[in-house]
N, C-alpha and C positions, 0 to 999 in steps of 0.2 A: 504494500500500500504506500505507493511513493508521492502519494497527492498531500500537498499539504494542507493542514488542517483546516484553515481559514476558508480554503479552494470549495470545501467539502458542501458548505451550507448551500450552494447553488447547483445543487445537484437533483434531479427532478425525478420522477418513474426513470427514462429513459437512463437516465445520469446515474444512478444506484443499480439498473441493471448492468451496464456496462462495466462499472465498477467493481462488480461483483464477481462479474464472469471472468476480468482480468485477474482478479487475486485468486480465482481456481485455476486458469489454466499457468498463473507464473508459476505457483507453488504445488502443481500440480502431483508432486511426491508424494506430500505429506497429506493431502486430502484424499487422495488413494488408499493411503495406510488406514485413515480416521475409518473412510468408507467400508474398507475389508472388516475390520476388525471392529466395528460398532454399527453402521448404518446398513451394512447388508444384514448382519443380522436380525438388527431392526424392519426393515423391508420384508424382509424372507415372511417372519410371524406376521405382520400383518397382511401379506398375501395370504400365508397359509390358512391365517383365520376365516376366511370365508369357506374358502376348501373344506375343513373342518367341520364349522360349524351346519354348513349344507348336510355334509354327511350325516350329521347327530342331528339335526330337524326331519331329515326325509323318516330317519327311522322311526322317531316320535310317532310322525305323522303316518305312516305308514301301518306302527301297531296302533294307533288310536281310533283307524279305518275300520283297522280288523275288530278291533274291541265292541264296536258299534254293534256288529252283527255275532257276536258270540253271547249265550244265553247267561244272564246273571246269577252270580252263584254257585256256575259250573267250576272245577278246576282252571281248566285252559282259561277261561276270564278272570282267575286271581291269579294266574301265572302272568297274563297278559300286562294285568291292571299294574301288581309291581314290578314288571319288567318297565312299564313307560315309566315311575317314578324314580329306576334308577337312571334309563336313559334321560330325563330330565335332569336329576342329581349331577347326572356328568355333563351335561349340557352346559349349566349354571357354573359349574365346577372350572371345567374350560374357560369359559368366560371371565372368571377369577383371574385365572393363572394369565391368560391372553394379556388382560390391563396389565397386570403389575409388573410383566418382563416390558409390556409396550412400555410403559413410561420410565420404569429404569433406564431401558437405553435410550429412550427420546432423551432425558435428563442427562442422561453421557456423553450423547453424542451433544448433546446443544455444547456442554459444558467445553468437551473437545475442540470443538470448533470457533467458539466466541475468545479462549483460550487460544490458540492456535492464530486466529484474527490480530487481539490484543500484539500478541507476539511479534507477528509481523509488522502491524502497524509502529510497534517502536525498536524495528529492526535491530530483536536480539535474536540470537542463537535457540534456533528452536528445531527440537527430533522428536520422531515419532515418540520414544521413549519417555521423553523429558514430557508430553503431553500426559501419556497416557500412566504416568505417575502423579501429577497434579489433581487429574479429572476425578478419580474417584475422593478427592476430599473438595471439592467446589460443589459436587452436584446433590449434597444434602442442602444447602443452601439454595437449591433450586429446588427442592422438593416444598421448602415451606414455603416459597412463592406460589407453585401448584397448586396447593392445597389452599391458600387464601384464595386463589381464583377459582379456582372450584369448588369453594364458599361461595363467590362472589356470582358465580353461574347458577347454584344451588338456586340463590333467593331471588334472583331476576327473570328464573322460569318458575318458581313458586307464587310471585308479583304477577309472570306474564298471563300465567296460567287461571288465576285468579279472575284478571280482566276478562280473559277468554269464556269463563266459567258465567259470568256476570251479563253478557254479552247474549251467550246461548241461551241464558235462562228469560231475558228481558226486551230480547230484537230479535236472533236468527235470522234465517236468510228471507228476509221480507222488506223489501224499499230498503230505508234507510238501512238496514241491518247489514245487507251486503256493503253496503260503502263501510262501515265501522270494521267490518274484518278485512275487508282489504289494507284500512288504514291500519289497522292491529297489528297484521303480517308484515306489514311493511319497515314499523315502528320496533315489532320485535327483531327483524333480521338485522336494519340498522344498531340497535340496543348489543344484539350477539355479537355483530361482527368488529364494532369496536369495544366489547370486551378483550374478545382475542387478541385485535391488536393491539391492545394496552399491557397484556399480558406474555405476550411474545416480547417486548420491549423492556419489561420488567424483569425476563429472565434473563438478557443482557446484564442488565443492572445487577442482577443479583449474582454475579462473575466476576462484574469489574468494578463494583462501588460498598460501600461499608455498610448497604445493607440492601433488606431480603424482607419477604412476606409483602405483607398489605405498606408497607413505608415502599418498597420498589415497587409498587403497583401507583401509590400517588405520585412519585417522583415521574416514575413515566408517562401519568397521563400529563402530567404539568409538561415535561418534555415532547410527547408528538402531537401539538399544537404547533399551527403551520407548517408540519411535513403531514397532515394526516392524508390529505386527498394521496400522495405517494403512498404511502405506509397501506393505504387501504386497499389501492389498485394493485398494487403486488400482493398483497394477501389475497384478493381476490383472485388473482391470477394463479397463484401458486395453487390455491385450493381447487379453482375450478380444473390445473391438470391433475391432482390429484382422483377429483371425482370424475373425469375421464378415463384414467387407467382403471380405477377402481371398476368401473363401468364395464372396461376392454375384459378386462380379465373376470368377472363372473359372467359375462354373457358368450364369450369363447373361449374360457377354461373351465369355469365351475360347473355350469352348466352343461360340458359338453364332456366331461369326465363318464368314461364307462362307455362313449361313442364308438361308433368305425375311425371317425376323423381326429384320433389321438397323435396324430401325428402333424396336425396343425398347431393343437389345442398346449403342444410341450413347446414348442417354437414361442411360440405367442405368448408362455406362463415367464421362460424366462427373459423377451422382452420386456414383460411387466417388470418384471424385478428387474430390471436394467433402468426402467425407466421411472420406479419408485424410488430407486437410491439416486438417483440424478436430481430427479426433485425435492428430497426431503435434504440433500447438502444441499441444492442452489438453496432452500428457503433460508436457510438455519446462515450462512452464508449474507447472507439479503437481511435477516433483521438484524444483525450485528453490523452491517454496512451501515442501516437507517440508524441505528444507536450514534454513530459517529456523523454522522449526518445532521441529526437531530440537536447532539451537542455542538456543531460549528455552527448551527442556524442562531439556537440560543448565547451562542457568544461565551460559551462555558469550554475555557480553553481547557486541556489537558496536556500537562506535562510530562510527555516522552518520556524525561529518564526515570521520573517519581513513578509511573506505570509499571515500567519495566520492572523497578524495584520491587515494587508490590506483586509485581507475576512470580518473583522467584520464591522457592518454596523454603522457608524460614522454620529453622529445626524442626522440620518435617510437617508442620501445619502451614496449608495455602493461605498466605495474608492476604485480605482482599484492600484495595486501594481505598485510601480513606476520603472524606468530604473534604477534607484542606486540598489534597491534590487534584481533587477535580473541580472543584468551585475556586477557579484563581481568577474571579474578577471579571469584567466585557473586555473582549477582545476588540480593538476600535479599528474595525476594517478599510 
């Protein structure tokens, strides 16, 4: 990242992509390694999980069919009835296990990479190694950001749902009614999507600033004012290719699993996963660009070597950069 920081603030959607794509393919090494070793394994599970979880619904559904027409009371109908409670059990079960590897390594890999960023951007000496020694003591402090935001998602689909509730019980879709849930729909996607991006921003923060939880969540929304229209349009983007491969691959993999045509359907699985791990580094990538982005718009200069300092790992606990080294005053351009 050889742009200097001042340079940074006038940089728009177009200007943060480009940006972005140049700090992968310079250091193209070390994002290879991040990739092998955390974001494909991240990819892989959450391909697999549709895979999976298709399997363990057909069968539910499958003996729930059969259960229909088998006489109650018989044997075979309490063989049946707890065979679907344990297919259920492991249904749910999966489910479990699916979140909590996802967000560990979503938490690893963000950490690896925004780490990795910082690094470069104050051009020190940085190896696969030296990352993947740090990473696992940053990304518990990514963890209680998470979980404040997913607080903070909790009660704003609790509120949405609410209105929703109020809505069907006292309009419905009659005249005015439909105009109120399109405005609802509207109001709610708007409300989610800049959650997210508040919170994408905040895990930055909670890597490279003195702190973590709900204080990096108001820090950053204070921060992406006036990059949000950027900040939103690549979230947007990034998601909508998400919800395209996602798309690609159960409609001609999952779906076509057990076909004649499995010899389309394995080509095409691992493009998806070629093309899951390409998107979830460019993103991860992209919101630690708009993190430095965001701080040259706000004129909140940061200190190269004080950064630096704080990346190195201090008798074996990751120090994270304090507010004196990032709050040094307007930068007067």
């Amino acid at each position: 990242m050889d742009r200097e920081q001042e340079d940074m603030q006038f940089l728009g959607f177009f200007g943060i992509l480009k940006e972005s794509m140049k700090i992968i393919f310079t250091w193209k090494r070390i994002f290879s390694q991040i990739t092998l070793a955390l974001i494909l394994p991240l990819s892989f599970i959450f391909l697999a999980h549709f895979q999976i979880s298709q399997l363990l619904f057909i069968k539910i559904l499958n003996n729930e069919s059969e259960l229909e027409y088998t006489r109650k009371g018989s044997p075979t109908y309490s063989k049946l009835s707890d065979t679907i409670s344990s297919e259920r059990a492991a249904f749910w079960l999966f489910k479990a296990f699916y979140f909590t590897f996802l967000l560990i390594l979503s938490l690893l890999s963000t950490s690896a990479v925004v780490y990795t960023i910082a690094s470069i951007y104050t051009a020190k000496d940085i190896t696969f190694k030296k990352v993947m020694s740090v990473v696992p003591r940053v990304w518990k402090r990514l963890m209680v950001t998470f979980l404040w935001s997913f607080a903070v998602v909790l009660l704003y689909n609790f509120v949405s749902a609410t209105l929703f509730y109020f809505w069907a019980r006292y309009y419905g879709f009659y005249k005015i009614g439909i105009a109120i849930f399109i405005a609802l729909v509207i109001l709610y996607v708007i409300g989610f999507v800049y959650i997210s991006v508040v919170w994408h921003l905040a895990s930055v923060i909670s890597v490279l600033e003195d702190m973590y939880g709900i204080k990096a969540m108001i820090k950053s929304r204070k921060l992406i004012k006036g990059k949000m229209f950027s900040a939103v349009a690549l979230f947007l983007m990034i998601t909508t290719f998400f919800v395209g491969v996602e798309f690609l691959f159960e409609n001609l993999v999952v779906l076509n699993m057990g076909r004649r045509n499995m010899g389309i359907s394995i080509p095409i699985g691992i493009l998806c996963l070629f093309l899951v791990c390409t998107v979830f580094l460019f993103g991860l990538v992209v919101q630690t660009v708009i993190y430095f982005v965001c701080k040259s718009y706000h004129h909140e200069n940061i200190d190269k070597s004080s950064l630096a300092d704080h990346l190195e790992v201090y008798r074996g606990e990751y120090v994270p950069l304090k507010g004196k080294d990032i709050q040094l005053g307007d930068v007067h351009v």
